[in-house]
DSSP file (Angstrom, degrees, kcal/mol; ACC not computed):
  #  RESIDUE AA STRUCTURE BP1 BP2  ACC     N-H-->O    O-->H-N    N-H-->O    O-->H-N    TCO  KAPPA ALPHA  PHI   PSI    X-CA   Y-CA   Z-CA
    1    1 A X              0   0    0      0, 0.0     2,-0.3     0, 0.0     0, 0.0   0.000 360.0 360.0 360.0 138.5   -3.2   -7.6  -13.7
    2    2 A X        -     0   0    0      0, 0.0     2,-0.4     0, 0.0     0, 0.0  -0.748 360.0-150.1-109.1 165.5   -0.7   -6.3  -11.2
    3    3 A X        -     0   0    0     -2,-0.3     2,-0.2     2,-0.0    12,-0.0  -0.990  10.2-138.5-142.7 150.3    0.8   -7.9   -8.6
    4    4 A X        -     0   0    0     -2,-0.4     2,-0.2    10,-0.1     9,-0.0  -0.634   8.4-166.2-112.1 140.5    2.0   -6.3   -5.0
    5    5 A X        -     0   0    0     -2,-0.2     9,-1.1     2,-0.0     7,-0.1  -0.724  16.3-144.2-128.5 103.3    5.0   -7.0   -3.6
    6    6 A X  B     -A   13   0A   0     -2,-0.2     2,-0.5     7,-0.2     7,-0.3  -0.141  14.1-125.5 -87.3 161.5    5.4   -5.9    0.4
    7    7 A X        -     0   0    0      5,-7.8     5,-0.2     3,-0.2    -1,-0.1  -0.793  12.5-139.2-111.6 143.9    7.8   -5.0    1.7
    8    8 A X  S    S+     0   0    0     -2,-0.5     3,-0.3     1,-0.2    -1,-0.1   0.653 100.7  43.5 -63.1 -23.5    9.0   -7.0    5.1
    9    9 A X  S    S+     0   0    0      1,-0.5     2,-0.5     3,-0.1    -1,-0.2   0.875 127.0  30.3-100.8 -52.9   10.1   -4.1    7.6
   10   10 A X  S    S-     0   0    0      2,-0.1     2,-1.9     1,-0.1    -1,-0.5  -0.983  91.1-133.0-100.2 113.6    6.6   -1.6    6.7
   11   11 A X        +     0   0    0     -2,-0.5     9,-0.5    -3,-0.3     2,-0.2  -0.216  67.0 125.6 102.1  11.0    4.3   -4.2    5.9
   12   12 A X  B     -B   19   0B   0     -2,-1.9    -5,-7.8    35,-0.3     2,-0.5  -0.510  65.6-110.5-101.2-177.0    3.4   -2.0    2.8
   13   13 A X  B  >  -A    6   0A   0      5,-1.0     4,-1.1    -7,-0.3    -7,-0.2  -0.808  26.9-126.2-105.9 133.3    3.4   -3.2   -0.9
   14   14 A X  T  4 S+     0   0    0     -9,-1.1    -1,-0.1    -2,-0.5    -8,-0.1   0.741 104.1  36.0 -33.5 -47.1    6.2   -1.5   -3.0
   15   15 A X  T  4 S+     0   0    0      3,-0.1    -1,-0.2   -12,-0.0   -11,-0.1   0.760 126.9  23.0 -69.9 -53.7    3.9   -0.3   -5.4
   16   16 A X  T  4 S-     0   0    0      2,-0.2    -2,-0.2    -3,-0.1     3,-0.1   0.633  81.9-137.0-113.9 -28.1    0.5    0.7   -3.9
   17   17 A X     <  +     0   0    0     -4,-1.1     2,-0.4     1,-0.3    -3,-0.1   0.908  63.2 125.2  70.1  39.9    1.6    1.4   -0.6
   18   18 A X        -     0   0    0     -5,-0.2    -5,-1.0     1,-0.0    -1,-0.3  -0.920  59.5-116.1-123.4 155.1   -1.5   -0.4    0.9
   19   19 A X  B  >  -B   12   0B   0     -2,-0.4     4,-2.6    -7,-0.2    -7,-0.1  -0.132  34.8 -88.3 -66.3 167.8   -0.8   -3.5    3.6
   20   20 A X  H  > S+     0   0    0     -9,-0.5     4,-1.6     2,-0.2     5,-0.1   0.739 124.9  41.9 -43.9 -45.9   -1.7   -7.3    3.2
   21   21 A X  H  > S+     0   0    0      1,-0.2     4,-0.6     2,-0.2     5,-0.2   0.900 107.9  53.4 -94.3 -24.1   -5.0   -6.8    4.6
   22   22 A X  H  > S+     0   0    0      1,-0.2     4,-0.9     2,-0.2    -2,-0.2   0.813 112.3  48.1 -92.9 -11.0   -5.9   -3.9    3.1
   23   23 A X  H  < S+     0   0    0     -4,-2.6     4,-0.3     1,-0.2    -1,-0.2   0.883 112.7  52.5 -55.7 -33.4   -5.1   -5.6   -0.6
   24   24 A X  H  < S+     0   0    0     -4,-1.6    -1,-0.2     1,-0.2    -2,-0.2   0.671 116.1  29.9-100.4  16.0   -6.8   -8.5    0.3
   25   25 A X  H >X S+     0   0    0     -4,-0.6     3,-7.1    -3,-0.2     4,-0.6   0.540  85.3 115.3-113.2 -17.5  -10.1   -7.3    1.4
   26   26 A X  G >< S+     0   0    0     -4,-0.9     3,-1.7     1,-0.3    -2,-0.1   0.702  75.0  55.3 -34.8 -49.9  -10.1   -4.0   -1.0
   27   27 A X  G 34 S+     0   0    0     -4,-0.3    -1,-0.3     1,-0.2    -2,-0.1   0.616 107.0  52.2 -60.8 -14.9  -13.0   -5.3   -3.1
   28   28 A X  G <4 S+     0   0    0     -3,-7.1    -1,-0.2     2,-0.0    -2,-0.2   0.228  89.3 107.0 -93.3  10.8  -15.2   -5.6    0.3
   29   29 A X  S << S-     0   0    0     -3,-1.7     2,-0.2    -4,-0.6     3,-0.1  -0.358  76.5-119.5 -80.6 175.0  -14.4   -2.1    1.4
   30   30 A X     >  -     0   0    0      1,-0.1     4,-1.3    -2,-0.0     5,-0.1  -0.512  26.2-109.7 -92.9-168.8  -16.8    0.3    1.2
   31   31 A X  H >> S+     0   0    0      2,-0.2     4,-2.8    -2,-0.2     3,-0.9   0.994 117.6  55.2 -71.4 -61.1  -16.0    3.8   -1.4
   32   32 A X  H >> S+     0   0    0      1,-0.3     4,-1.9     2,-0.2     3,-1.5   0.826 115.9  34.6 -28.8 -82.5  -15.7    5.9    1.9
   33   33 A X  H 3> S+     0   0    0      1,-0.3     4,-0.6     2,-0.3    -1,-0.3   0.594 104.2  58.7 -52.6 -41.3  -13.3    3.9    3.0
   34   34 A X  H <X S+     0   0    0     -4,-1.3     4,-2.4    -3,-0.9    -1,-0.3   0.672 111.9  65.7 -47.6 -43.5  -11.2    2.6    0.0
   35   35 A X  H << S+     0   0    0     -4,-2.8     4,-0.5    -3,-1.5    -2,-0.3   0.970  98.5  48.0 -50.1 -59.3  -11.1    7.0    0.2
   36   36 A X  H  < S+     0   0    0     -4,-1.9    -2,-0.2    -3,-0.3    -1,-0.2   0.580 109.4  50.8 -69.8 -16.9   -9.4    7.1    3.2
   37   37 A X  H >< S+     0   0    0     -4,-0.6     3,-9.9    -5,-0.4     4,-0.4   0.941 110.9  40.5 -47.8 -82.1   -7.0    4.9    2.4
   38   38 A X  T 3< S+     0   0    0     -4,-2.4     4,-0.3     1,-0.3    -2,-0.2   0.484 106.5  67.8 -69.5  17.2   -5.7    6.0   -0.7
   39   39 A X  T 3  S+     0   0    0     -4,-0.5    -1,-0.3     1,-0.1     4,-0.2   0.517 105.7  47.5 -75.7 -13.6   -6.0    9.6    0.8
   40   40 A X  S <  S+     0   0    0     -3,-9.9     4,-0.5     2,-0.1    -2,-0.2   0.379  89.4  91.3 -99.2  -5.6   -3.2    8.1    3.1
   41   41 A X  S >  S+     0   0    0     -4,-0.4     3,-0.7     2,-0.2     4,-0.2   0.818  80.0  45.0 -76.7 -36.6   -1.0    6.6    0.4
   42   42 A X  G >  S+     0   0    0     -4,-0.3     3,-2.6     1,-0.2     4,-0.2   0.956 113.1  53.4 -50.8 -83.8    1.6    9.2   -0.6
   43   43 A X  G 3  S+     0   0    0      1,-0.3     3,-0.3    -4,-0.2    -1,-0.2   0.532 103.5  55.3 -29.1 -25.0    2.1    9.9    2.6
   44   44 A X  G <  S+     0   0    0     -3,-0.7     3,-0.3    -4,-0.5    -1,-0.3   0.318  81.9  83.2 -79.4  -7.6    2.8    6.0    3.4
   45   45 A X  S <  S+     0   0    0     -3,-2.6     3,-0.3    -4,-0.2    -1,-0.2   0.198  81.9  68.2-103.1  11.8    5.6    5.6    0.8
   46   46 A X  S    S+     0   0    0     -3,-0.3    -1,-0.2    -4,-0.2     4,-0.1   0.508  88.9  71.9 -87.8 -14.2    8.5    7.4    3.9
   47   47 A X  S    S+     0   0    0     -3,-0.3   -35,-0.3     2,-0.1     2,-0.3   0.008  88.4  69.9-114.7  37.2    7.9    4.5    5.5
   48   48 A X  S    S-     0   0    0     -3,-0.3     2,-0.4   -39,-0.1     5,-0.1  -0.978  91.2 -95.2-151.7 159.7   10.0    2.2    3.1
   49   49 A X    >>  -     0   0    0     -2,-0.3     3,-3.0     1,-0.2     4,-0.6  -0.471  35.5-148.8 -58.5 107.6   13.4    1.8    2.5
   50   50 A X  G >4>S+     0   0    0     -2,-0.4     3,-1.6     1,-0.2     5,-1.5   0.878  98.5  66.2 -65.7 -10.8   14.4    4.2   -0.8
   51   51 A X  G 345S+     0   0    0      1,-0.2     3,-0.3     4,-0.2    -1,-0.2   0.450  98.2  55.4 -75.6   1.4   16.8    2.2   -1.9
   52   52 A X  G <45S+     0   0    0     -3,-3.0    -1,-0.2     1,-0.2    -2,-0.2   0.569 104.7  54.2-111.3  25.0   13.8   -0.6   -2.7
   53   53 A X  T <<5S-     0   0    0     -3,-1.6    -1,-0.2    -4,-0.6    -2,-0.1  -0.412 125.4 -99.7-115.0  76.8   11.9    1.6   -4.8
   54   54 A X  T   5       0   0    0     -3,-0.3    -3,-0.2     1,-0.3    -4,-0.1   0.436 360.0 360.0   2.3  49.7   14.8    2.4   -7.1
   55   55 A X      <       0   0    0     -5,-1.5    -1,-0.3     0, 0.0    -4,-0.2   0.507 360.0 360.0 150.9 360.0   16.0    5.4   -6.0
């Protein structure tokens, strides 16, 4: 089991880079959609501090 931790300024999770809502609804997505996400996720990790993902 993993556990997300967000981060307070981008509202994303340290880890996964997905939001609040989209962790807690992820099993109700559909595939399409749960695609377009994590087709956005790389791209979502500029938009955190680097100094909290260690480096």
């Amino acid at each position: 089991m993993q556990v997300c931790i967000v981060d307070g300024p981008s509202g994303l999770c340290l880890g996964c880079y997905r939001t609040l809502q989209e962790i807690g609804g992820w099993s109700a997505l559909t595939d399409d959609r749960r695609a377009e996400i994590t087709a956005e996720l790389p791209s979502r990790r500029s938009r955190i501090d680097p100094g909290k993902l260690g480096g």
